[in-house]
RONU-586632 format. One line per field, with one value per residue (C-alpha): residue number from 0; chain; x, y, z. Coordinates in steps of 0.05 Angstrom, whole numbers. Example, Ala and Ser with C-alpha at 12.3 -4.5 7.8 and 13.67 -1.06 7.14 Angstrom:
2
k: [0/1]
c: [A/A]
X: [246/273]
Y: [-90/-21]
Z: [156/143]
***
This chain:
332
k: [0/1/2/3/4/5/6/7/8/9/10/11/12/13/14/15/16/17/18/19/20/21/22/23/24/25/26/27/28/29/30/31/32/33/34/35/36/37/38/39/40/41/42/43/44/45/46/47/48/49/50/51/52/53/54/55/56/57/58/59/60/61/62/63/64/65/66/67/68/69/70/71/72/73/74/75/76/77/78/79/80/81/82/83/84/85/86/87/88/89/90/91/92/93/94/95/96/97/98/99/100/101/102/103/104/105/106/107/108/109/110/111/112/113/114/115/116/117/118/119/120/121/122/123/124/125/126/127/128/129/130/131/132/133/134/135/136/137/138/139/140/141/142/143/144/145/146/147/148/149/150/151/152/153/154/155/156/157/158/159/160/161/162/163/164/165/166/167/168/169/170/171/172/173/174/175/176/177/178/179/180/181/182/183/184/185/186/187/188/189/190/191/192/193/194/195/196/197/198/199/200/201/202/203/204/205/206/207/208/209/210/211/212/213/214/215/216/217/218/219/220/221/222/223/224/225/226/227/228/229/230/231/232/233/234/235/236/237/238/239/240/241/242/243/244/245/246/247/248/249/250/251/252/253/254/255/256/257/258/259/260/261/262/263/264/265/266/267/268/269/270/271/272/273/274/275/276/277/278/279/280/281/282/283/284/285/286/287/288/289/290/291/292/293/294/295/296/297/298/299/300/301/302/303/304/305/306/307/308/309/310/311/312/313/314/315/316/317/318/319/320/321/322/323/324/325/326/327/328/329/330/331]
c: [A/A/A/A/A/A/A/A/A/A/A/A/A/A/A/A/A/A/A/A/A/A/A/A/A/A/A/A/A/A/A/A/A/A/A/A/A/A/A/A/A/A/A/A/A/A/A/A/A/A/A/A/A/A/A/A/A/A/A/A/A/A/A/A/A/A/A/A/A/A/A/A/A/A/A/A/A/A/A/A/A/A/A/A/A/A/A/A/A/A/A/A/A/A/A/A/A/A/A/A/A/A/A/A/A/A/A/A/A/A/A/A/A/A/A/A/A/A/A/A/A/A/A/A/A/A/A/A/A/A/A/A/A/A/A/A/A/A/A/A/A/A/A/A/A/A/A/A/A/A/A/A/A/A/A/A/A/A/A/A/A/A/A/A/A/A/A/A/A/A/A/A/A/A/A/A/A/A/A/A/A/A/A/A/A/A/A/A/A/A/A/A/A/A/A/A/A/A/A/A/A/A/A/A/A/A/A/A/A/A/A/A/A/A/A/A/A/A/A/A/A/A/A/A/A/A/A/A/A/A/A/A/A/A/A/A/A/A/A/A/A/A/A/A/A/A/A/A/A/A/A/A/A/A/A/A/A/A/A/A/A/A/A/A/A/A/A/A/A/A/A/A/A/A/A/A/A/A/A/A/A/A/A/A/A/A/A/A/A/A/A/A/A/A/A/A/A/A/A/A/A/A/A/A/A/A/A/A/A/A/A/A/A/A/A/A/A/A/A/A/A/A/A/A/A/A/A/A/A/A/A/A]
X: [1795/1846/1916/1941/1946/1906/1842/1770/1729/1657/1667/1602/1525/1480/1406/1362/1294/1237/1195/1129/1101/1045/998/973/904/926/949/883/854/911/905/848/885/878/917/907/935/992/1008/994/1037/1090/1093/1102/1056/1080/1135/1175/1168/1205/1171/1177/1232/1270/1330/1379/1438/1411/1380/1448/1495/1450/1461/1539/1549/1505/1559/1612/1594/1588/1655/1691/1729/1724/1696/1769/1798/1751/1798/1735/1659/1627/1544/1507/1445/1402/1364/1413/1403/1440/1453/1531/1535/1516/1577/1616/1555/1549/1622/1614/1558/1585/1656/1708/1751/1808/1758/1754/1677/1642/1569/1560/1500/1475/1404/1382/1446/1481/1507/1531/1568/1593/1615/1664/1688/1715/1740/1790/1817/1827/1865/1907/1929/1909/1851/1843/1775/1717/1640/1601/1523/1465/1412/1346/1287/1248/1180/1204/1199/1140/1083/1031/967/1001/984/1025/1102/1079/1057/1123/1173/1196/1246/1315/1390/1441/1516/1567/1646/1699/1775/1830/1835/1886/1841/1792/1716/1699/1702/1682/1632/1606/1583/1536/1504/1459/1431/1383/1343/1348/1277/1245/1257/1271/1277/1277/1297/1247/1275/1241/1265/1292/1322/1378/1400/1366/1375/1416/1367/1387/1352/1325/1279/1271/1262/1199/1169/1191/1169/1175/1160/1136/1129/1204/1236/1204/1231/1304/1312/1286/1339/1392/1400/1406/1462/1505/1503/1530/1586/1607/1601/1648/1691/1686/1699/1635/1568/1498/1500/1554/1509/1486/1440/1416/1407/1375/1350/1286/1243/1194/1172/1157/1227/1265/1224/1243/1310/1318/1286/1328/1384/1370/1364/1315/1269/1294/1362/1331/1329/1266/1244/1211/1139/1156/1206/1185/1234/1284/1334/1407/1395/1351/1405/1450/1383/1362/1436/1440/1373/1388/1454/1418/1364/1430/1407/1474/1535/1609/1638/1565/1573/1531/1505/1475/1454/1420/1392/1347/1356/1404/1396/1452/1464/1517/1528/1577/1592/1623/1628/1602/1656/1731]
Y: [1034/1069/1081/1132/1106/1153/1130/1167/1166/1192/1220/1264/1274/1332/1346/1401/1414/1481/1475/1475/1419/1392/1336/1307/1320/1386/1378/1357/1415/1445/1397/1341/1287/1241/1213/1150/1163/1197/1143/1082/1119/1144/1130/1197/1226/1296/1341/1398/1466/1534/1590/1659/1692/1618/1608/1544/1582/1571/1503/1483/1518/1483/1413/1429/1454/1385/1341/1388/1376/1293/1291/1326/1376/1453/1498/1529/1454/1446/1455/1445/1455/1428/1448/1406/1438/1457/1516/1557/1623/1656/1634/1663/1598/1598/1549/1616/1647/1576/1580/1651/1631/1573/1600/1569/1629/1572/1531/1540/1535/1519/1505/1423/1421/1337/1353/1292/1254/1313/1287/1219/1258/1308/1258/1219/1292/1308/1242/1260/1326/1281/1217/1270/1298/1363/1372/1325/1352/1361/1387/1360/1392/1369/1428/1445/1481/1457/1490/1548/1509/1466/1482/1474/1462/1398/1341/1289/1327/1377/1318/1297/1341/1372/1412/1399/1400/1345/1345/1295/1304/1267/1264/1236/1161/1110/1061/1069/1069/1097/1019/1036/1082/1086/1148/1153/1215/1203/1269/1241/1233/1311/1327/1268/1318/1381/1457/1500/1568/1603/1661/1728/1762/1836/1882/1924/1960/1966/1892/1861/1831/1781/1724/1753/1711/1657/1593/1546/1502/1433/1380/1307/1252/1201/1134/1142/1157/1109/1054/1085/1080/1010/991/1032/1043/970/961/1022/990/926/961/998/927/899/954/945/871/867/825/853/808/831/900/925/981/1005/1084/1107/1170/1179/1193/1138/1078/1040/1045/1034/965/951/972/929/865/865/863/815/857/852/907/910/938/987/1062/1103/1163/1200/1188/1249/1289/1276/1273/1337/1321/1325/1324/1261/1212/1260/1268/1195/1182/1227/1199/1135/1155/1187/1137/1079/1040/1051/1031/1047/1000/979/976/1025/1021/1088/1105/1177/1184/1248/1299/1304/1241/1234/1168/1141/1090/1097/1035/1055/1045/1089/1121/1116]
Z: [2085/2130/2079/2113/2191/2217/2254/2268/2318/2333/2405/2401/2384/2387/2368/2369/2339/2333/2400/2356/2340/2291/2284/2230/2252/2247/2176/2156/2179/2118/2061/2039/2082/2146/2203/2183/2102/2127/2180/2140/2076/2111/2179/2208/2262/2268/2266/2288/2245/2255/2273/2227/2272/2278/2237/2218/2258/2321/2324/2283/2332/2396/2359/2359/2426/2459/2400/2435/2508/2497/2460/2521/2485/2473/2413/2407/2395/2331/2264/2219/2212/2164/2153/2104/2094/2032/2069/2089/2130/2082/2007/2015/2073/2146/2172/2185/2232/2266/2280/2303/2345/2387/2398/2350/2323/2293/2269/2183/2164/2106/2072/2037/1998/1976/2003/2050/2027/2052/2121/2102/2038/2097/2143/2080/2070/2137/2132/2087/2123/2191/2148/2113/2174/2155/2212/2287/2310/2259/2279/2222/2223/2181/2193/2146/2157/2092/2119/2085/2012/2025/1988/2036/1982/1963/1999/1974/1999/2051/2106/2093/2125/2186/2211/2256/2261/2288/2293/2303/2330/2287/2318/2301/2338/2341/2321/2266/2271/2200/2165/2097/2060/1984/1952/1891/1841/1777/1753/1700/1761/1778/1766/1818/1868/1863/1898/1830/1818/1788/1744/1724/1670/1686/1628/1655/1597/1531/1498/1568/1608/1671/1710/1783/1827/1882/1886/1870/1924/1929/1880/1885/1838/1909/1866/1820/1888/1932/1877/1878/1956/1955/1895/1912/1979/1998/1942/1965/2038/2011/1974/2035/2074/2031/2035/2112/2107/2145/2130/2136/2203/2235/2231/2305/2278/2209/2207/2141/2122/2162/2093/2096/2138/2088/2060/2116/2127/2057/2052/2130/2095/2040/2076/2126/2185/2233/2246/2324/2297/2253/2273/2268/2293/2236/2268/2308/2263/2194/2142/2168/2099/2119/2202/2194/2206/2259/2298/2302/2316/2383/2402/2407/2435/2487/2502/2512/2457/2413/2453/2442/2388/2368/2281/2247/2182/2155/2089/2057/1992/1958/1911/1852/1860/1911/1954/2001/2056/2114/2162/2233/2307/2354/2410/2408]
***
């Protein structure tokens, strides 16, 4: 999909997660639920949560510096950060204090919000500044803390998610390791999952009134999007295969969004790949939305099971609805 001549390559991973983590034993002790029906429903086990005096900044910024470190380069050679994240520290961004925090003065940064979907729409994006020519070295960060918009009295979403942040180094290459990708909205979907303002009423003058509030917990339709991962996710994978001129075959590892077991069996099995290429480590992260797929991505890095020029097929999907596949080969 290269038209430009200009290659990318992804030199570097980093992960980080909260140091506190919980069982679901422990959950049960929370909400009317089990081990056992979280397990056999989801396939998670535990996960990590922030603490009160945590924030995304710093579990984001550790992420970059370990993506930094691996890639071999320095903070001051990044041109661009990029932080997709739907919890930001601050609602003005939080790319800018990350960029502060790890040491990149000429680096330009900037807040991406496509919710779990938001690191494989981050990583097309920067993409396009490094095949323009515009940008050579790009820290792209998917970072949430959704414990602060679970609703903990609901059973069915709060066993569901965790908290975490993982980053990734893009650079300029002379040979070109993103193969294709395929992007997708549909906003009829919008209310299957949701974090809603919720809006009081305040008059400021006699007859002006404005909208002042927060935001409602999360709420998520489990059946309607359990169906659209299973439907869509395997068809935006194919697209981007076909854009690659690759086959599901020629795939060395599938790395989905880390939602659901049970989906990424499905998703796996409908694409013909075996379940010893398939990526997983949501048993002891939960779903952690945009750093899902960065975080499973450094850990298998990490643990040798993805090699330089293995072929990666990765696909998020959540809220708005937003989906997208990326295909691409690990190293330079």
């Amino acid at each position: 999909m290269n038209q430009l001549g200009i290659g990318i390559a992804i030199t570097g991973s980093g992960s980080a997660t909260p140091d506190v983590a919980v069982d679901n034993y422990q959950l049960s002790q929370v909400v009317e639920t089990s081990d056992e029906w979280i397990t056999t429903r989801t396939g998670i086990r535990q996960r990590r949560l922030m603490d009160a005096q945590g924030c995304l900044s710093a579990i984001a910024s550790q992420a970059a510096q370990n993506a930094i470190a691996m890639a071999g380069i320095k903070p001051t050679d990044l041109d661009l950060i990029i932080l997709a994240t739907s919890t930001p520290d601050d609602l003005f961004g939080t790319a800018s204090n990350i960029q502060h925090q790890i040491g990149a003065p000429q680096a330009v940064a900037f807040d991406m919000t496509a919710a779990c979907s938001g690191f494989i729409f981050g990583m097309v994006t920067a993409a396009q500044f490094i095949r323009t020519g515009v940008y050579s070295n790009v820290l792209l960060i998917g970072a949430d803390i959704l414990s602060r918009w679970v609703d903990w009295s609901d059973r069915g979403s709060c066993v569901l998610f965790g908290d975490g942040a993982g980053a990734i180094v893009m650079q300029a290459n002379e040979c070109d390791r993103l193969l294709g990708f395929e992007l997708r909205s549909d906003g009829t979907l919008n209310k299957s999952l949701q974090l809603p303002y919720n809006a009081q009423v305040k008059e400021i003058v006699n007859g002006v009134t404005v909208s002042q509030g927060t935001y409602q917990p999360i709420t998520m339709n489990g059946k309607e999007i359990y169906r659209f991962a299973v439907q869509k996710v395997p068809e935006v994978i194919e697209k981007a295969l076909f854009r690659a001129n690759l086959t599901s075959g020629e795939v060395d590892w599938l790395l989905l969004h880390q939602a659901n077991q049970r989906i990424l069996d499905a998703v796996a099995q409908r694409l013909k790949i075996g379940a010893d290429k398939v990526i997983s480590n949501l048993a002891n992260y939960g779903n952690t939305s945009a750093a899902s797929i960065p975080l499973a991505l450094d850990e298998a890095v990490r643990q040798g099971k993805i090699q330089a020029g293995d072929t990666i097929a990765s696909a998020g999907f959540g809220a708005g609805l937003t989906w997208g596949a990326t295909i691409f080969q690990w190293g330079r």
